[in-house]
C-alpha positions in Angstrom: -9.8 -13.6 12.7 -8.7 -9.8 13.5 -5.4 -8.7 14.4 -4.4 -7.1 17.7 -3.0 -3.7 16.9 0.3 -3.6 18.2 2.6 -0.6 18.8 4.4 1.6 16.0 7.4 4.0 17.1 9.1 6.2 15.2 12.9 5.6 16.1 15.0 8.0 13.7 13.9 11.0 11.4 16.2 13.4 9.2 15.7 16.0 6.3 17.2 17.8 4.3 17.4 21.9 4.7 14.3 23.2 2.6 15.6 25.2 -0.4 13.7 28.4 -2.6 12.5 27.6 -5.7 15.6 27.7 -8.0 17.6 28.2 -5.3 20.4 26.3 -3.8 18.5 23.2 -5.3 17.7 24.1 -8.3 20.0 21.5 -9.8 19.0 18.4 -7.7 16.4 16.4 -8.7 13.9 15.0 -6.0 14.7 11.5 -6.2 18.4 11.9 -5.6 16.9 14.4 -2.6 14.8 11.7 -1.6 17.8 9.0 -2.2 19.6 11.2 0.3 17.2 11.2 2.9 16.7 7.5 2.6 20.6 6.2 3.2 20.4 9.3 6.1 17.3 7.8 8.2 18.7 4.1 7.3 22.4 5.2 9.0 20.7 6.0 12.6 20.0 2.7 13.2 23.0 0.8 13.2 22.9 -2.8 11.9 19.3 -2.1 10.5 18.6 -4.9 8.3 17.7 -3.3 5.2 15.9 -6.7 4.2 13.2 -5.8 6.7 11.8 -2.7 5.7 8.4 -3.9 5.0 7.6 -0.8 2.6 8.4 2.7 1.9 5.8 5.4 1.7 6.9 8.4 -0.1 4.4 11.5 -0.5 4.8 13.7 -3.2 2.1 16.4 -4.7 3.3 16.7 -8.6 4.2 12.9 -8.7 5.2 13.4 -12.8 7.9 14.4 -14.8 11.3 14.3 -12.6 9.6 13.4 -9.8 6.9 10.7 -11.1 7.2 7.2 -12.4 7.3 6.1 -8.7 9.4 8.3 -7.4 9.7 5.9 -3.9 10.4 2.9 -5.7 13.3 4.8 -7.5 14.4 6.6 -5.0 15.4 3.5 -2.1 17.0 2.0 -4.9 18.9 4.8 -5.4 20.2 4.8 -1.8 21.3 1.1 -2.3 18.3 -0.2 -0.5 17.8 -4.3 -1.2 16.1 -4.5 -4.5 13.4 -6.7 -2.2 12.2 -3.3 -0.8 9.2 -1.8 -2.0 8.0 1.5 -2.4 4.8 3.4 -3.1 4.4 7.4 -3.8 1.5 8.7 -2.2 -0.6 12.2 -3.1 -3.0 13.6 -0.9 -1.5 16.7 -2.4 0.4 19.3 0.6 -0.4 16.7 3.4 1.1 13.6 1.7 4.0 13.7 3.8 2.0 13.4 6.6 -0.1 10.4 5.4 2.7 8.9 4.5 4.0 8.5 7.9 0.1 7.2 9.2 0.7 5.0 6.2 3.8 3.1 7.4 2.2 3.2 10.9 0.4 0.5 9.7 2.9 -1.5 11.3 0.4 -1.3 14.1 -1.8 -3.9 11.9 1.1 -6.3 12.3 2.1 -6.2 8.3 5.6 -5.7 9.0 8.3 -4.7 11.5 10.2 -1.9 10.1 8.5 1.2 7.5 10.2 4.5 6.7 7.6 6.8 5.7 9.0 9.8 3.4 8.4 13.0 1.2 9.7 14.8 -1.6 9.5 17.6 -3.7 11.3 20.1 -6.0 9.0 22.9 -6.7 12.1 24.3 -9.0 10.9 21.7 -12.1 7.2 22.8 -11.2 7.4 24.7 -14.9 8.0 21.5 -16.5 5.4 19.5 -14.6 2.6 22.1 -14.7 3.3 22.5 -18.4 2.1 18.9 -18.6 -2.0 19.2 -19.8 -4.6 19.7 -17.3 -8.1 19.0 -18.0 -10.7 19.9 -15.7 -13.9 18.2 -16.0 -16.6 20.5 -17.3 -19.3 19.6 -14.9 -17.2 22.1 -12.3 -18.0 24.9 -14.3 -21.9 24.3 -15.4 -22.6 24.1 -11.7 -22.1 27.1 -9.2 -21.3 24.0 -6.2 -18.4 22.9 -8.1 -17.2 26.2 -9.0 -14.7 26.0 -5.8 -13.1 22.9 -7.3 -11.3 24.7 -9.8 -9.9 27.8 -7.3 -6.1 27.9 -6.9 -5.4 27.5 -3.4 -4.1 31.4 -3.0 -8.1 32.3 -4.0 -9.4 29.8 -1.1 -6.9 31.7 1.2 -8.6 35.3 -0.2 -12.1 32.8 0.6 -11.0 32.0 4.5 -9.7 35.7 5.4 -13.1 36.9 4.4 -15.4 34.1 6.3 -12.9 34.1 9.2 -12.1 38.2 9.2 -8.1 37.8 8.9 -7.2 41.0 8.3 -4.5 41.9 6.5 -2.2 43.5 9.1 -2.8 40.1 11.1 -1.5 37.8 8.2 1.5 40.2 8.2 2.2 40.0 11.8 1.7 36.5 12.2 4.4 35.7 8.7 7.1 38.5 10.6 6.5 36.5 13.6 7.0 33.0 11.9 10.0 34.3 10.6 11.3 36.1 13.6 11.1 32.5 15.4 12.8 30.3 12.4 15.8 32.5 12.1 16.2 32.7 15.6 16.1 28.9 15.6 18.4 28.5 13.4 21.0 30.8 14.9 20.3 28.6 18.0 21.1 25.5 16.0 17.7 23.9 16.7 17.7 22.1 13.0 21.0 21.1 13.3 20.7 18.0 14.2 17.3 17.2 12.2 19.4 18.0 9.1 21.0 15.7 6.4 23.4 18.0 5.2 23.7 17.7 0.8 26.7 18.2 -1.1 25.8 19.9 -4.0 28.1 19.6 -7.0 27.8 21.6 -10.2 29.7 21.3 -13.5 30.8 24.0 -16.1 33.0 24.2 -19.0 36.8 24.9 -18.4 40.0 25.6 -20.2 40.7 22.6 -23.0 37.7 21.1 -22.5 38.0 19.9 -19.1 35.3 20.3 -16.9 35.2 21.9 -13.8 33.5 21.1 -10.6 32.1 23.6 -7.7 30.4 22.0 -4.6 28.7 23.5 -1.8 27.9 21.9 1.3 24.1 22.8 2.3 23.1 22.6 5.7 20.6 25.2 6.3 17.1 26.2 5.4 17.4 29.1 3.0 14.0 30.8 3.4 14.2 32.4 6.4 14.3 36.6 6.3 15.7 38.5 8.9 14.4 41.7 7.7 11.1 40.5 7.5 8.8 43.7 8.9 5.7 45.2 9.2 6.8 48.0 6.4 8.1 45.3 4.3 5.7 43.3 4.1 3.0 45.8 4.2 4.6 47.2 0.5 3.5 44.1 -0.7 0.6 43.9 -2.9 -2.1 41.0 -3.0 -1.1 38.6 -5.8 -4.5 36.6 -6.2 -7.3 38.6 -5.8 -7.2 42.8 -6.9 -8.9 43.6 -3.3 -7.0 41.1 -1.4 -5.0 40.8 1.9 -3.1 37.7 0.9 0.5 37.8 -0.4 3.9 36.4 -1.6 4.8 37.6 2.4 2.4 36.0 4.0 2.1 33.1 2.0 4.2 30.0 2.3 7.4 29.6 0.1 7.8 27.6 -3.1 10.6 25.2 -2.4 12.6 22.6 -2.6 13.2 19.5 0.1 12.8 16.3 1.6 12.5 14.2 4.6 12.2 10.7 6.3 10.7 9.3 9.4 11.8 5.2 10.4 9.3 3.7 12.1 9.5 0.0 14.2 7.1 -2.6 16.0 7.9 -3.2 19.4 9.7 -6.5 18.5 11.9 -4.2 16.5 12.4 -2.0 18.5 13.7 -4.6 21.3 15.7 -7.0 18.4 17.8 -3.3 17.6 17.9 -2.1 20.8 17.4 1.6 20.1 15.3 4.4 22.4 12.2 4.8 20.3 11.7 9.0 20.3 7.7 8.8 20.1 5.0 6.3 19.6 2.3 6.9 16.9 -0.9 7.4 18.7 -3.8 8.7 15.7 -4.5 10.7 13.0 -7.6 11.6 11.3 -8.1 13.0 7.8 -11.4 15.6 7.0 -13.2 17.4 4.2 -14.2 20.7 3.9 -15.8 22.8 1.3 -13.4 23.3 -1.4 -13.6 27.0 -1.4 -11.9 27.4 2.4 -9.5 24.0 2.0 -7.0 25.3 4.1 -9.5 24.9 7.3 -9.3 21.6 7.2 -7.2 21.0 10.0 -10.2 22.1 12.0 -12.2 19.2 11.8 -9.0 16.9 11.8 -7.5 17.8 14.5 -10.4 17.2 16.9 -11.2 13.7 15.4 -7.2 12.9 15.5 -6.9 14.0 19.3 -10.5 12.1 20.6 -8.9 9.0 18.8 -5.3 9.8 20.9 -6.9 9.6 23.8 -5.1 13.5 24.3 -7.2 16.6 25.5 -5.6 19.6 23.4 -4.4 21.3 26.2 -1.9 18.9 27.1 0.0 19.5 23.9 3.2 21.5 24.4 4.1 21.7 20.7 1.9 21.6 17.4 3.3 21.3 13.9 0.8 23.5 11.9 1.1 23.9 8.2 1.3 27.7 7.1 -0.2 27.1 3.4 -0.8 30.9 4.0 -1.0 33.4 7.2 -5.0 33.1 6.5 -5.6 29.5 6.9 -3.1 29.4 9.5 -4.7 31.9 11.8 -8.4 30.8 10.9 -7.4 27.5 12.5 -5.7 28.3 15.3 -8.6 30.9 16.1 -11.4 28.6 15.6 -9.6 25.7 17.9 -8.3 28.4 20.1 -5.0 26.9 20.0 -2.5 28.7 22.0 0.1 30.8 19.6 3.1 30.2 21.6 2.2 26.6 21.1 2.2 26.4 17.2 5.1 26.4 15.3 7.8 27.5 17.7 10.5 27.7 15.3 8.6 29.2 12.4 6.9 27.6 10.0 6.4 27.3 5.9 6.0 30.9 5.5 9.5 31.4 6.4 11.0 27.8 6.5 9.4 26.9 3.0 6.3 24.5 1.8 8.1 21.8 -0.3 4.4 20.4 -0.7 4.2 16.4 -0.7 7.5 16.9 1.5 6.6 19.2 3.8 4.2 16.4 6.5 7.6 14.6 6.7 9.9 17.4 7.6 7.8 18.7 10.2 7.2 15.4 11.9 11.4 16.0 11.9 11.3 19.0 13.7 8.7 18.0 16.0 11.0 14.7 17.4 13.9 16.7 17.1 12.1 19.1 20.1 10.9 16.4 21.3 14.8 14.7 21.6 15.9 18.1 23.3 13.6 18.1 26.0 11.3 21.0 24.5 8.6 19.4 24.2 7.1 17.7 27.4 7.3 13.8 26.6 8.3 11.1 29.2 10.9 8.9 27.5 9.0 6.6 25.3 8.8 2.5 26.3 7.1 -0.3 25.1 3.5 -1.1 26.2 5.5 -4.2 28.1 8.1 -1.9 29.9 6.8 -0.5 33.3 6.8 3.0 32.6 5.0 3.6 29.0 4.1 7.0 28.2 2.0 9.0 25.5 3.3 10.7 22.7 1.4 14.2 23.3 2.8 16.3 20.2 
């Protein structure tokens, strides 16, 4: 006998500020980032019953070294979740955060009543996990049609401004403009209240052995370039291919980060009695050709707004992932998404890619909006109440 799908809301989401590579992270690891993010999502419920969180889905691209041996099942303990809590670490590589928050929406199949979906990612031990062996099967490179499966994505970017005719002063304008909106966020405090602040302590050597302690409270994202221009960026030369238009300025940022969604059932949601910020409606996953990845959000999005119910001009505010200027701009071209519409406060080219992290953290930003009244939503109510209204972001 099949189960009615039932409702899933996402009630709370935090993050932490997304740090450069070795930057103001550099001595975190990602499960005490994701530890952090954990107790943080957990505290905006109050009285949660820590016993009912049916699972917790944590996406992570380079799931070895500091951040492997299950980093989610490590990580809740970490924040002092009830060792009866399980936990799973999910890759579907840079949009793992994102599955992992479909993933706890499986709450919609009735399997529990409370999921926190979550990301992490510290791109600053990347040396140590890509030192790690990688062994590609042969078969890619004895047959031309599985050549693409070895490119590095900065290659399939050089790949997509060539089939899609990004030119190079385009992918500049659009990474000055993604950073003229982020810091211009930020001095408007729009992340403020997305954010987990982390208290970062560090330890050196002092007098007579004793050992000395420097902390730093960080609250905000450290990618962000206010000088980003035009002439700056157009001094920059391509990094992966020698005839190239894409580069380190209009690519997204190596960094470091993580985030947290909590999502309920409707039974939840009326036993806790908190305001539920949006209800999960769809998603929809695609492949493309290897060699242009970074298009995939083409066919996804499409398939994820037909299952929605949700013509595409009725969204007010898309989260789009700038893997690079390239991709970003094929996509939005070929959908003919409206610019102004995408990424209002800057995206990862100036706010940072923490990879398996980075679905997560934008699904922050996007019910942080959606809290202020920026994006368009009617205040979200059970199927049962009255008034029920579609999330449309």
């Amino acid at each position: 006998m099949s189960k009615q799908i039932q409702d899933a809301y996402i009630v709370a989401a935090t993050r932490t500020p997304v740090a450069k590579r070795n930057g103001m992270f550099r001595t975190v690891r990602p499960d005490d980032m994701l530890a952090h993010v954990l107790k943080a999502v957990v505290a905006k419920v109050p009285g949660l019953d820590a016993t009912e969180i049916g699972d917790v889905v944590v996406g992570c691209a380079m799931p070895e070294a500091e951040q492997g041996m299950n980093v989610a099942r490590i990580g809740l303990l970490l924040a002092g979740l009830p060792n009866t809590v399980p936990g799973i670490t999910i890759n579907r590589f840079c949009s793992s955060g994102l599955q992992a928050v479909a993933d706890a929406a499986r709450i919609r199949l009735g399997e529990a009543d409370v999921m926190i979906a979550a990301g992490t990612e510290s791109m600053s031990v990347m040396p140590q996990i890509m030192g790690n062996k990688i062994s590609l099967n042969p078969a890619i490179f004895a047959h031309d049609e599985n050549l693409a499966i070895a490119y590095g994505m900065g290659l399939t970017a050089e790949k997509v401004a060539q089939q899609w005719q990004i030119s190079r002063d385009d992918q500049d304008a659009f990474a000055v403009e993604s950073n003229r909106r982020a810091v211009a966020a930020i001095a408007a405090g729009a992340f403020r209240d997305e954010i987990t602040p982390y208290l970062v302590s560090s330890y050196k050597p002092g007098e007579g052995g004793a050992v000395r302690v420097s902390e730093r409270l960080c609250d905000t994202d450290e990618g962000p370039r206010a000088d980003a221009s035009l002439v700056t960026l157009g001094k920059l030369k391509p990094v992966f291919a020698a005839r190239g238009s894409v580069t380190a300025g209009n690519s997204s940022q190596m960094s470091d980060g993580a985030g947290a969604v909590l999502l309920m059932s409707e039974a939840a949601v009326k036993r806790y009695g908190v305001t539920p910020i949006a209800r999960f409606r769809s998603y929809a996953v695609a492949g493309v050709p290897p060699e242009v990845m970074g298009i995939g959000p083409v066919e996804a999005i499409p398939r994820a707004l037909k299952a929605a119910g949700i013509a595409q001009d009725a969204l007010d505010w898309i989260e789009l992932n700038e893997a690079f200027a390239a991709q970003a701009l094929a996509v939005v071209r070929q959908l003919d998404l409206d610019p102004a519409k995408v990424n209002p406060q800057g995206g990862a080219i100036a706010l940072g890619h923490p990879l398996g992290a980075t679905g997560v953290i934008r699904a922050a930003t996007l019910m942080s909006a959606m809290q202020r009244g920026q994006a368009r939503i009617t205040p979200v109510a059970p199927r049962s109440e009255e008034h029920t209204s579609e999330l449309q972001s």
